[in-house]
N, C-alpha and C positions, 0 to 999 in steps of 0.2 A: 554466524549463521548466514549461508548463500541467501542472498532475498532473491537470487533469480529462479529457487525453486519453490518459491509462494508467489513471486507475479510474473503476470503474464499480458500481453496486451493482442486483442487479435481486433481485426477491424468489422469483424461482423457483431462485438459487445461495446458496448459502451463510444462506441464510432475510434475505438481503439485505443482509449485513454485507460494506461496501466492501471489493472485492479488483480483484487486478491485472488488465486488460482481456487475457482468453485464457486466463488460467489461473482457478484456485480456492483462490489463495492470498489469503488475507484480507490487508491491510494493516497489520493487529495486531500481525501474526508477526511482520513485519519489525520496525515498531517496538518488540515487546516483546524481541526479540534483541539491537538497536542498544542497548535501555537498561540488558541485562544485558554488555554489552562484547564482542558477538561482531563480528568484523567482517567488510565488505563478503563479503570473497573464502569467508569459512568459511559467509557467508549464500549465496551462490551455489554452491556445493559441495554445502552439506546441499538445498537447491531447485532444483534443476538449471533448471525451466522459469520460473524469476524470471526478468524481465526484466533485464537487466543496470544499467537507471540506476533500478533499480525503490529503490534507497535513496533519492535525489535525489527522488523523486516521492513517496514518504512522507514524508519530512523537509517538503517544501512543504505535503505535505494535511497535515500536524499542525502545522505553522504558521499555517494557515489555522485550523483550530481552534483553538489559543489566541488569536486574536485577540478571540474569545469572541463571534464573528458565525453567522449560520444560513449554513452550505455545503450546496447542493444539488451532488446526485453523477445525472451522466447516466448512463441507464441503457445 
């Protein structure tokens, strides 16, 4: 799954920090939840407007960052 067709980063939301494409959830959340053991269904619970495969689609953008390359995020 592209996750560069679920985020996007513009600088008039979130002062530009990559969030899910519709909402103004940053992409942090999620992964700062995943890395404290919360899971999928308790992330969609507490975020109603998450996209549903919006884990799937972090998991890849922070893949993509550890590869330790420059990721451009469309706006």
């Amino acid at each position: 799954m592209p996750w560069q067709d679920h985020i996007v980063s513009t600088p008039d939301t979130l002062h530009g920090a990559p969030r899910f494409r519709g909402t103004r959830i940053p992409v942090s959340v999620v992964l700062d939840n995943l890395a404290a053991g919360i899971t999928t269904e308790e992330l969609l619970r507490q975020y109603p407007t998450l996209p549903v495969d919006a884990v799937g689609v972090a998991l890849a953008y922070a893949a993509d960052l550890a590869r330790d390359r420059i990721v451009s995020i469309p706006a």
